[in-house]
One Martini backbone bead per residue (centre of mass of N, CA, C, O) as a GRO file, in nm:
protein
  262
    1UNK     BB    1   0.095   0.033   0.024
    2UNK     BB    2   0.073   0.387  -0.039
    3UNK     BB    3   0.186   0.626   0.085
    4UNK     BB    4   0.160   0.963   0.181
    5UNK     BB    5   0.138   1.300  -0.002
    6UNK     BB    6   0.185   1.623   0.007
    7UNK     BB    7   0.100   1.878  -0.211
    8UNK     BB    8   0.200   2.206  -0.191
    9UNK     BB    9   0.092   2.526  -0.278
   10UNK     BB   10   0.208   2.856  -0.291
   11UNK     BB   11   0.064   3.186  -0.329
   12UNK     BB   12   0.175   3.524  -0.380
   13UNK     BB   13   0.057   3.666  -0.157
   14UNK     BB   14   0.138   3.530   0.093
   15UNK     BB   15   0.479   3.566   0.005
   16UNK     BB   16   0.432   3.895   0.101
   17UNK     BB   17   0.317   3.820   0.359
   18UNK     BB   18   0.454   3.771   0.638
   19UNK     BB   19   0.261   3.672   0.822
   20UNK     BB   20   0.099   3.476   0.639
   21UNK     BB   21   0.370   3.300   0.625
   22UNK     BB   22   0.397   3.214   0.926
   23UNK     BB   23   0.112   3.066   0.952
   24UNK     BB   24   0.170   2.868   0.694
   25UNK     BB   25   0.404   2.716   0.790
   26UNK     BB   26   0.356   2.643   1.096
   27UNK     BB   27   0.121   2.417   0.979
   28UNK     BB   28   0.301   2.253   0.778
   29UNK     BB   29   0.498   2.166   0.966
   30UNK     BB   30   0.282   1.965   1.092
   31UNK     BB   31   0.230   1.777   0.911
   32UNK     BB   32   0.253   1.430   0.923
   33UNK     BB   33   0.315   1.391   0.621
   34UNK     BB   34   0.443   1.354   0.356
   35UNK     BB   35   0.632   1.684   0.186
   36UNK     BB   36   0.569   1.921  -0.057
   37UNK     BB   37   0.671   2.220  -0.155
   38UNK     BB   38   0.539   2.500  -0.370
   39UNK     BB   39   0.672   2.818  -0.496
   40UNK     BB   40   0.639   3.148  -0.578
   41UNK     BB   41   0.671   3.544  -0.585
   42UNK     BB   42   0.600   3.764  -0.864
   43UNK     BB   43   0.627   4.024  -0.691
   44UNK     BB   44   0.916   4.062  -0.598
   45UNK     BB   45   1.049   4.058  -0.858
   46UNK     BB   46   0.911   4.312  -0.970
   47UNK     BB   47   1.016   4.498  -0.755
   48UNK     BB   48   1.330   4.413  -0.817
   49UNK     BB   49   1.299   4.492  -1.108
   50UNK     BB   50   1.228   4.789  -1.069
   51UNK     BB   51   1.518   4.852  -0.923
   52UNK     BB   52   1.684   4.760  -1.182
   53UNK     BB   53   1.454   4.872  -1.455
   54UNK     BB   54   1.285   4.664  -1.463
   55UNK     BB   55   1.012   4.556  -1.701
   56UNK     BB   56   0.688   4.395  -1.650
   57UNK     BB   57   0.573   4.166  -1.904
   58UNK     BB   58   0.242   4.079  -1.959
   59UNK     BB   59   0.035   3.772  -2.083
   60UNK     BB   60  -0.216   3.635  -1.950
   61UNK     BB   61  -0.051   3.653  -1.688
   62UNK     BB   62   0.247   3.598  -1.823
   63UNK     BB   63   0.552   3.580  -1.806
   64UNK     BB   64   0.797   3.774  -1.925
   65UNK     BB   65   1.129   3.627  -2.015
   66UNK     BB   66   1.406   3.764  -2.027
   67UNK     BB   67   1.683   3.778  -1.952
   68UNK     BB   68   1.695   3.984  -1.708
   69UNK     BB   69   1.506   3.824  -1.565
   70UNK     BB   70   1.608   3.565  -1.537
   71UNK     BB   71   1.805   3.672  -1.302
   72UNK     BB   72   1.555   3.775  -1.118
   73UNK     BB   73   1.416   3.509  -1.067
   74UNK     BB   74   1.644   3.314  -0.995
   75UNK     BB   75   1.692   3.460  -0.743
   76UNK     BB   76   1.453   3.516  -0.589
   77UNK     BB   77   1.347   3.190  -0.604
   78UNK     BB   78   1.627   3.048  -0.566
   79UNK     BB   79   1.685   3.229  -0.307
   80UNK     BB   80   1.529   3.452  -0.139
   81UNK     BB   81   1.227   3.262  -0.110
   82UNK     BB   82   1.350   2.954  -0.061
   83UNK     BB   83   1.542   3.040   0.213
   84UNK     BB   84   1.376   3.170   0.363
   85UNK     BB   85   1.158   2.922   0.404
   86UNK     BB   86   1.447   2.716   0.486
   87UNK     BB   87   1.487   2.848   0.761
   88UNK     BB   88   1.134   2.876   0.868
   89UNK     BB   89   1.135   2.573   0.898
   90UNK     BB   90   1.412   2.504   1.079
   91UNK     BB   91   1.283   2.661   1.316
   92UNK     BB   92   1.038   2.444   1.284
   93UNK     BB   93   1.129   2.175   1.298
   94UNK     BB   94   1.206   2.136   0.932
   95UNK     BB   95   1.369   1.953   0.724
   96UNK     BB   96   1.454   2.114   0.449
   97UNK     BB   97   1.496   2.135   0.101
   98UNK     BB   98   1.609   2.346  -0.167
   99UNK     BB   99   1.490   2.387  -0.511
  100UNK     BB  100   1.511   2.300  -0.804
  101UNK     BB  101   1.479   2.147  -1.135
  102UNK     BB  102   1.808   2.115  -1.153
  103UNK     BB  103   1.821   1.958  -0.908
  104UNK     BB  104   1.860   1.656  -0.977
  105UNK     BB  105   1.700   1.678  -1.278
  106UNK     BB  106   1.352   1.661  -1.171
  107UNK     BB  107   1.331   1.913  -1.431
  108UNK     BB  108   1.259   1.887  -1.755
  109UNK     BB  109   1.289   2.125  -1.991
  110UNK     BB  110   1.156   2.320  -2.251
  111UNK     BB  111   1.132   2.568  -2.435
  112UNK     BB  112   0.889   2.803  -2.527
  113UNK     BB  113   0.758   2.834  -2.840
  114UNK     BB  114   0.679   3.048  -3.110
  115UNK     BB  115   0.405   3.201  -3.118
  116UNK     BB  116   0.209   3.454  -3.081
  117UNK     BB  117   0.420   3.458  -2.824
  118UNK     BB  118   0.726   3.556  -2.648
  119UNK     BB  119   0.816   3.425  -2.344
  120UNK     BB  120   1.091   3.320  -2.344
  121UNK     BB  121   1.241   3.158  -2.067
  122UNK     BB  122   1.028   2.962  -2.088
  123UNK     BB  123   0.876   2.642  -1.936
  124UNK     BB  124   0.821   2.320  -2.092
  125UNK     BB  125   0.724   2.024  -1.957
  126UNK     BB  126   0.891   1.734  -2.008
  127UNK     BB  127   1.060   1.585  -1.710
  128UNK     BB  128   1.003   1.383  -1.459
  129UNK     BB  129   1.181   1.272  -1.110
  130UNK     BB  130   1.066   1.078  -0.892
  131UNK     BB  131   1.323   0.967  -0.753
  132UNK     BB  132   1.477   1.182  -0.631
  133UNK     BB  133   1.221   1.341  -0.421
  134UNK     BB  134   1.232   1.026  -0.304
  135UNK     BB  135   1.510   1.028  -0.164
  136UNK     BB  136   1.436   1.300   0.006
  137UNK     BB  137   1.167   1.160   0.139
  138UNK     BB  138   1.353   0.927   0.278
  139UNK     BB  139   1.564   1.118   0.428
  140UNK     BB  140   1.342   1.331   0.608
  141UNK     BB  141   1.319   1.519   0.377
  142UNK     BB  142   1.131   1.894   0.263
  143UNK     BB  143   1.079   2.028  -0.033
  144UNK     BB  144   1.155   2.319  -0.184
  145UNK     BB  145   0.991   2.462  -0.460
  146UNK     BB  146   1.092   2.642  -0.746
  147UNK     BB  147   0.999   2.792  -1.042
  148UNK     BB  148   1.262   2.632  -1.156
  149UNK     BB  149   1.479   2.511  -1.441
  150UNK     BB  150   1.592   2.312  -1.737
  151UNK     BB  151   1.712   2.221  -2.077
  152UNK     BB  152   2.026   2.061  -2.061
  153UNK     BB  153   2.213   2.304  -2.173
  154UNK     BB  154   2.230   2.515  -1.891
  155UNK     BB  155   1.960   2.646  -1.894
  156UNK     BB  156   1.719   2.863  -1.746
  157UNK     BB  157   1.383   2.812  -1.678
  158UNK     BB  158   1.050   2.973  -1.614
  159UNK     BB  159   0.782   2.851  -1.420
  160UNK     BB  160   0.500   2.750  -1.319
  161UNK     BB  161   0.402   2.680  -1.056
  162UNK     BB  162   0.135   2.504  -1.066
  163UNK     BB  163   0.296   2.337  -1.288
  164UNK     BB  164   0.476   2.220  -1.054
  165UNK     BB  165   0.272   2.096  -0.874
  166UNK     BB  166   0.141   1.878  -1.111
  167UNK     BB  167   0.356   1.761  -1.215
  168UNK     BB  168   0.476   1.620  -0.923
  169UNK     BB  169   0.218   1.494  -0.859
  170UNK     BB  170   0.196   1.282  -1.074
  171UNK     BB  171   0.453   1.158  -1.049
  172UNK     BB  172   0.462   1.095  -0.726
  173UNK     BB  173   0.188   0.904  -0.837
  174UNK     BB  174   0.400   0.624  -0.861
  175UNK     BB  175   0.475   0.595  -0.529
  176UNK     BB  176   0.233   0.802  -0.409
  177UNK     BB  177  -0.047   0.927  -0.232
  178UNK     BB  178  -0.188   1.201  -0.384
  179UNK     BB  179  -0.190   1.494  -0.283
  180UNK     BB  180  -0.337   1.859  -0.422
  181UNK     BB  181  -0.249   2.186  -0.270
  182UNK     BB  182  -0.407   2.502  -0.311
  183UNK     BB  183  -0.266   2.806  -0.175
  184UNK     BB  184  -0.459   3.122  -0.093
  185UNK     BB  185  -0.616   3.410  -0.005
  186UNK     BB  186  -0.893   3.231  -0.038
  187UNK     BB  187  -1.146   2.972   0.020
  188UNK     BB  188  -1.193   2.950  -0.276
  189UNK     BB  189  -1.380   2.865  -0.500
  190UNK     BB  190  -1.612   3.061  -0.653
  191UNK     BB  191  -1.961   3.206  -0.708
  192UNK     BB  192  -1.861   3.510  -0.591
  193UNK     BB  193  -1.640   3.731  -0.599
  194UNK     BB  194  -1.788   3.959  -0.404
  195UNK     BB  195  -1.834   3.680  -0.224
  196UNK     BB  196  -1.612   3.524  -0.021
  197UNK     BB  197  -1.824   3.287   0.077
  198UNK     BB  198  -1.904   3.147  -0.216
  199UNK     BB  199  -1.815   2.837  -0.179
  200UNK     BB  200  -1.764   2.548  -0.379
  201UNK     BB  201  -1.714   2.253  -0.239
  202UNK     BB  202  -1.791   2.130  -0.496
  203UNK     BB  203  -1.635   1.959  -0.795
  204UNK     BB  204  -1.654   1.884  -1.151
  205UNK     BB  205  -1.598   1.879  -1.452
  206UNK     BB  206  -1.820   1.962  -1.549
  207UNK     BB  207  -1.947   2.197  -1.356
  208UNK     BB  208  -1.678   2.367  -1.457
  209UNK     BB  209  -1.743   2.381  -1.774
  210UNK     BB  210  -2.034   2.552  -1.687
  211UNK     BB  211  -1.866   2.776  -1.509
  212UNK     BB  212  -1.712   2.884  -1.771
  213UNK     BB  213  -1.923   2.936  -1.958
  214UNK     BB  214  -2.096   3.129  -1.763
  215UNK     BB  215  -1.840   3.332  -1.638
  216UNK     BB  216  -1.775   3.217  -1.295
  217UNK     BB  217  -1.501   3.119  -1.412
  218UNK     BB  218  -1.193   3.276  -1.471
  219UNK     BB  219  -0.899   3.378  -1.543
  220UNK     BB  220  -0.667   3.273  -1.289
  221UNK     BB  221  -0.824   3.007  -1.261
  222UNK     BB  222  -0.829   2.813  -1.521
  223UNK     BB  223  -0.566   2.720  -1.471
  224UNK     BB  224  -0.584   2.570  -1.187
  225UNK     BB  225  -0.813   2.362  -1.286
  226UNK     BB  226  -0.663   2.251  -1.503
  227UNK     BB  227  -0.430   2.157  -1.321
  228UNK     BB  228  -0.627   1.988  -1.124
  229UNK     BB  229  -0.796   1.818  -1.399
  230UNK     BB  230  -0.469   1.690  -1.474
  231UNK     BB  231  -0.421   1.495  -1.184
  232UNK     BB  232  -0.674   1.349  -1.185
  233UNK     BB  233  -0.602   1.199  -1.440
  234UNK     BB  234  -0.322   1.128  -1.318
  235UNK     BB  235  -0.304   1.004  -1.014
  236UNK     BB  236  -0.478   1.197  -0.804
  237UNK     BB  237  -0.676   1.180  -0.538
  238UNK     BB  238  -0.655   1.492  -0.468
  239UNK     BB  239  -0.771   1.808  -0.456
  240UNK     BB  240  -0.753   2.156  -0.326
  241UNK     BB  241  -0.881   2.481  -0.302
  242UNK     BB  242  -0.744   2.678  -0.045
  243UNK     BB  243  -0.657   2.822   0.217
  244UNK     BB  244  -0.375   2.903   0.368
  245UNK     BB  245  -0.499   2.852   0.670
  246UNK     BB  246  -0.639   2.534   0.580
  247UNK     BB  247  -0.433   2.331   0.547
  248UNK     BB  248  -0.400   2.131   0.807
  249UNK     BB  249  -0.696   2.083   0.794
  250UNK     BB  250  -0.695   1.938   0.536
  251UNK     BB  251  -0.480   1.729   0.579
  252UNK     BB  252  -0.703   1.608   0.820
  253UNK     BB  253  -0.990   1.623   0.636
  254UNK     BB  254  -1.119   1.806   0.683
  255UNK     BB  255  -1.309   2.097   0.605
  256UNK     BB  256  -1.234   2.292   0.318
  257UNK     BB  257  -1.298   2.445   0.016
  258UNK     BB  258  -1.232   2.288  -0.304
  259UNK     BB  259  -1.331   1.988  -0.394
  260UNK     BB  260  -1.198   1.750  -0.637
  261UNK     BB  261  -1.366   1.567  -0.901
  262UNK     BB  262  -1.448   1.370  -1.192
   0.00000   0.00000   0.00000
């Protein structure tokens, strides 16, 4: 029987605000289960590339990643960001280690072709080696993922933490039965943007694809419902999109958030 393993994203309001990564880390550490940790940055990136001089340019909400960019990313979300979380884990004897997708190739990517768009040095996931991340596992150690890796030639290059949460997710479920928890600002996927208690309980894939086309879903829910429901496609046991404050609940099997199935 395959043990249990929680891959946790957090997103970026979160690792923001001082107090409220406090609160979810000092949770995190509880979690009784192997897990892995996956998180994003990209306002702090933002910020430190404004100070560099560099204009910061989206495009349908993804960064576009020039060199000065990803000199920037590079060094924010696996320096900055990265140790400052395994630091602050470390302090809550909590025995982490920091990681990009470079570090023992666990996560090799292709740079993404130019269609419509040059996203520049950004990483569309080739292949996960979930043997790596299964040796730190096993090892006792909690990885902490950044949303970094590269692609085999040298290059580093800029990927989704949703995408690194969901690739690592599906991979590790070869191994360990994964649960995969999207933790951010929100209590849950809403049915009503200006009402923030209007959470959904339960979702499965007709319902999402029904409130999609309905337009009670859109703009950057979108794509982490599709990496939810691309996950549950493929080996992952449940999904879980819920507050930040309420990981440990999730963890504990207690009620919160949206909780997604086939």
């Amino acid at each position: 029987m395959k043990e249990e393993l929680i891959v946790v994203k957090i997103g970026g309001n979160v690792i923001d605000d001082a107090a409220a990564l406090d609160r979810f880390l000092s949770d995190f550490s509880q979690i009784k289960h192997k897990k892995i940790l996956v998180h994003g940055g990209g306002k702090i990136a933002t910020e430190i590339g404004a100070k560099l001089g560099l204009e910061t340019v989206m495009v349908e909400g993804r960064r576009v990643t020039d060199k000065p960019t990803l000199d920037v990313v590079t060094m924010v979300y696996g320096g900055l960001i990265n140790k400052n979380i395994v630091a602050k884990l470390q302090a809550l004897n909590t025995n982490a280690i920091g990681l990009s997708g470079a570090d023992g190739n666990s996560i090799l990517c292709n740079k993404r072709p130019v269609k419509k768009v040059d996203y520049g040095f950004v990483g569309d996931v080739e292949n996960v080696d979930e043997t790596v991340l299964g040796h730190f596992i096993a090892g006792g150690f909690i990885p902490v993922m950044a949303p970094l890796s590269h692609d085999g030639k040298g290059n580093m290059l800029n990927i989704n933490a949703d995408t690194v949460a969901t690739t690592l997710a599906k991979a590790m479920a070869k191994i360990y039965k994964v649960s995969l928890l999207y933790c951010f600002e929100l209590q849950g996927v809403l049915s009503d943007f200006e009402d923030k208690n209007s959470v959904i309980a339960k979702m499965d894939f007709k319902h999402y694809q029904q409130l999609k086309n309905e337009g009670i879903i859109s703009k950057g829910m979108i794509p982490k419902l599709d990496n939810s429901f691309d996950a549950i496609e493929n080996g992952v046991e449940k999904v879980v999109i819920c507050h930040s404050e309420d990981v440990l609940k999730v963890a504990q099997n207690s009620k919160a958030g949206t909780v997604l199935s086939k």
